[in-house]
N, C-alpha and C positions, 0 to 999 in steps of 0.2 A: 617145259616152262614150270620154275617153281613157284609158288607162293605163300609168302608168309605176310603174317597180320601181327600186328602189334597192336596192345592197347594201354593206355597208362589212362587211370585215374580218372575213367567215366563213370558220373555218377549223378542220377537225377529217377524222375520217378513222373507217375503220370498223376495226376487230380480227380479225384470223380466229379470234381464242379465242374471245369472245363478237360475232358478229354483231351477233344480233339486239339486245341493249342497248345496240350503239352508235348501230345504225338508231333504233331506241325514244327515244332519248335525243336523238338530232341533229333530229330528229321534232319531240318536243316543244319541244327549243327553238324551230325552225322556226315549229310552230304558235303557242306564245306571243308570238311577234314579228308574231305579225298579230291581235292581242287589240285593241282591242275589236272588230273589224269582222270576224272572222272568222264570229261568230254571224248577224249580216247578211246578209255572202255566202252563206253556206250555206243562208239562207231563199232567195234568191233564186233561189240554184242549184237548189236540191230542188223549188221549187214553179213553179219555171219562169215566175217573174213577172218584170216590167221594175223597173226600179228602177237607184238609184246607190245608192252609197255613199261618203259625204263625210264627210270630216276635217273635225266641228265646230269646234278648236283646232289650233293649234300645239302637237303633243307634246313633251314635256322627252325631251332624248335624253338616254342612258347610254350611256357608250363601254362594247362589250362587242363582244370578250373583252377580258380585261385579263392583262396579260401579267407572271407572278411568279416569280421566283428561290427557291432557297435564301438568300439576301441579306433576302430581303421576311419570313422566318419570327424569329417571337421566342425560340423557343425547336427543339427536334429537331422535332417534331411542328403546332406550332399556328404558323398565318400567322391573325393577328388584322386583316387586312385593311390591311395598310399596302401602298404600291405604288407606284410610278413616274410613274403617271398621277392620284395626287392623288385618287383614287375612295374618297368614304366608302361602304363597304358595311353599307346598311340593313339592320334586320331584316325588314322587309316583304320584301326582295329574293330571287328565287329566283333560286337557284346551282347550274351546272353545272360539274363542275371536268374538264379535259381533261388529262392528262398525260404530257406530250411523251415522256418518256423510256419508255414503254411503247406511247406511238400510238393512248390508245382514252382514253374517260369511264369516270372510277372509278366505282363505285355509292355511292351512298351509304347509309349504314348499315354498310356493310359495310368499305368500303374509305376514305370519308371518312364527316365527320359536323359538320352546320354548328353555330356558336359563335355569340354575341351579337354579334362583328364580322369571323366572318371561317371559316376553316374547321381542323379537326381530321383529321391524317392517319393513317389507320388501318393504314395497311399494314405488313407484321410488318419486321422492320428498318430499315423508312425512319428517316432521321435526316438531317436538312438542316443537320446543324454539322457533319459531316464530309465530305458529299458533295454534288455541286452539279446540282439538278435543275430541272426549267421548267415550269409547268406555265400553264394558259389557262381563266381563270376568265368562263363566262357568264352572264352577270348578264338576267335577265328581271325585269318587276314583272306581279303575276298581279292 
Protein backbone atom coordinates (compact mmCIF):
# COMPACT_ATOMS: atom_id res chain seq x y z
CA UNK A 1 0.00 0.00 0.00
CA UNK A 2 1.21 3.43 -1.00
CA UNK A 3 0.82 6.63 0.55
CA UNK A 4 1.05 9.93 -0.21
CA UNK A 5 0.18 13.24 1.54
CA UNK A 6 -0.38 16.48 -0.09
CA UNK A 7 -0.45 19.66 1.37
CA UNK A 8 -1.37 23.14 0.01
CA UNK A 9 -1.26 26.33 1.91
CA UNK A 10 -1.54 25.52 5.60
CA UNK A 11 -0.72 28.21 7.59
CA UNK A 12 -1.56 29.36 11.11
CA UNK A 13 0.41 29.41 14.40
CA UNK A 14 -0.35 28.80 18.07
CA UNK A 15 -0.95 32.16 20.75
CA UNK A 16 0.76 32.18 24.04
CA UNK A 17 -2.50 33.73 25.51
CA UNK A 18 -4.58 30.99 24.58
CA UNK A 19 -2.63 27.75 23.60
CA UNK A 20 -4.78 25.46 23.88
CA UNK A 21 -7.71 26.86 21.53
CA UNK A 22 -5.39 27.42 19.04
CA UNK A 23 -3.94 23.74 19.25
CA UNK A 24 -7.97 22.72 19.60
CA UNK A 25 -8.88 24.56 16.58
CA UNK A 26 -5.62 23.80 14.13
CA UNK A 27 -6.65 20.16 15.22
CA UNK A 28 -9.99 20.17 14.10
CA UNK A 29 -9.30 21.64 11.14
CA UNK A 30 -6.58 19.16 10.47
CA UNK A 31 -9.04 16.50 11.31
CA UNK A 32 -11.84 17.71 9.15
CA UNK A 33 -9.53 17.61 6.18
CA UNK A 34 -9.37 13.92 6.39
CA UNK A 35 -13.33 13.38 6.52
CA UNK A 36 -14.49 10.99 5.10
CA UNK A 37 -11.76 8.49 5.53
CA UNK A 38 -10.77 9.38 8.79
CA UNK A 39 -13.51 6.97 10.32
CA UNK A 40 -11.83 4.19 8.16
CA UNK A 41 -8.57 4.60 9.44
CA UNK A 42 -9.33 4.68 12.68
CA UNK A 43 -11.20 1.16 12.44
CA UNK A 44 -8.30 -0.06 10.90
CA UNK A 45 -5.86 1.30 13.34
CA UNK A 46 -7.82 0.38 16.50
CA UNK A 47 -8.72 -3.17 15.57
CA UNK A 48 -5.44 -3.89 14.02
CA UNK A 49 -7.07 -5.25 10.61
CA UNK A 50 -5.64 -5.03 7.02
CA UNK A 51 -7.35 -3.14 4.75
CA UNK A 52 -6.90 0.23 2.38
CA UNK A 53 -8.66 3.00 2.11
CA UNK A 54 -9.68 4.39 -1.29
CA UNK A 55 -10.75 7.59 -2.71
CA UNK A 56 -14.25 6.30 -4.33
CA UNK A 57 -14.36 9.91 -6.34
CA UNK A 58 -12.53 12.59 -7.28
CA UNK A 59 -13.27 15.21 -4.37
CA UNK A 60 -14.33 18.99 -5.33
CA UNK A 61 -11.53 21.00 -3.85
CA UNK A 62 -12.00 24.30 -2.00
CA UNK A 63 -9.17 26.58 -1.89
CA UNK A 64 -8.68 27.11 1.85
CA UNK A 65 -7.48 29.39 3.61
CA UNK A 66 -8.62 32.16 1.83
CA UNK A 67 -6.99 35.23 2.22
CA UNK A 68 -9.14 38.76 3.23
CA UNK A 69 -8.55 42.42 3.84
CA UNK A 70 -10.15 45.25 5.33
CA UNK A 71 -11.00 46.04 1.44
CA UNK A 72 -13.16 42.47 1.24
CA UNK A 73 -15.61 43.95 4.49
CA UNK A 74 -19.04 45.71 3.51
CA UNK A 75 -19.28 47.43 6.16
CA UNK A 76 -16.82 48.11 9.94
CA UNK A 77 -17.79 44.77 11.22
CA UNK A 78 -19.29 42.03 8.57
CA UNK A 79 -17.15 40.54 5.57
CA UNK A 80 -20.19 38.96 3.65
CA UNK A 81 -17.91 36.76 1.94
CA UNK A 82 -16.60 38.62 -0.95
CA UNK A 83 -12.86 37.91 -1.83
CA UNK A 84 -10.03 37.77 -4.22
CA UNK A 85 -10.21 34.33 -4.97
CA UNK A 86 -13.88 34.31 -6.38
CA UNK A 87 -14.89 31.64 -3.35
CA UNK A 88 -18.75 31.57 -2.65
CA UNK A 89 -19.02 30.80 1.01
CA UNK A 90 -21.81 28.28 1.54
CA UNK A 91 -23.77 27.81 4.39
CA UNK A 92 -23.02 24.23 4.70
CA UNK A 93 -19.33 25.43 5.01
CA UNK A 94 -17.53 25.26 8.24
CA UNK A 95 -15.42 28.30 9.01
CA UNK A 96 -12.22 28.87 10.83
CA UNK A 97 -11.25 32.63 10.88
CA UNK A 98 -7.29 33.09 11.67
CA UNK A 99 -6.35 36.59 12.28
CA UNK A 100 -3.08 37.87 11.33
CA UNK A 101 -2.89 40.98 13.05
CA UNK A 102 -3.17 39.08 16.52
CA UNK A 103 -1.28 35.52 15.25
CA UNK A 104 -4.03 33.15 16.77
CA UNK A 105 -8.09 31.78 15.77
CA UNK A 106 -10.65 33.96 16.97
CA UNK A 107 -13.36 31.77 18.88
CA UNK A 108 -16.24 31.96 17.74
CA UNK A 109 -19.17 33.08 19.62
CA UNK A 110 -17.25 35.25 21.21
CA UNK A 111 -14.94 37.08 19.19
CA UNK A 112 -16.50 36.11 15.55
CA UNK A 113 -19.84 34.82 14.57
CA UNK A 114 -20.76 33.36 11.24
CA UNK A 115 -23.55 35.07 8.83
CA UNK A 116 -25.56 33.62 5.87
CA UNK A 117 -22.43 34.54 3.56
CA UNK A 118 -19.61 35.25 5.41
CA UNK A 119 -18.66 36.28 8.98
CA UNK A 120 -19.38 38.78 11.91
CA UNK A 121 -16.66 40.51 13.74
CA UNK A 122 -16.97 40.77 17.40
CA UNK A 123 -14.18 42.22 18.68
CA UNK A 124 -14.73 45.51 20.94
CA UNK A 125 -13.14 48.27 18.58
CA UNK A 126 -12.56 46.47 15.46
CA UNK A 127 -13.59 48.66 12.62
CA UNK A 128 -12.14 47.66 9.07
CA UNK A 129 -13.20 51.36 7.51
CA UNK A 130 -10.55 52.88 9.46
CA UNK A 131 -7.89 50.39 9.94
CA UNK A 132 -6.38 47.76 7.59
CA UNK A 133 -6.34 44.13 8.86
CA UNK A 134 -5.83 40.40 7.24
CA UNK A 135 -7.19 37.93 8.38
CA UNK A 136 -7.18 33.82 6.86
CA UNK A 137 -10.52 32.29 6.45
CA UNK A 138 -10.71 28.18 6.62
CA UNK A 139 -13.14 26.82 5.04
CA UNK A 140 -14.00 22.86 5.82
CA UNK A 141 -17.31 20.95 4.51
CA UNK A 142 -18.38 18.59 7.43
Amino acid sequence: MSLSVTVTQFSGGISASTPSQSIIATSNYLYALCAPYNQQAAYILNNQASGSIVNPSAPSLIKSPIRITSENFADATNWEGSNSDGISILPSYTLQVFANFVARYLEEGTEWERTATGINILLSGFDSQTNNYEFYIFISVQ
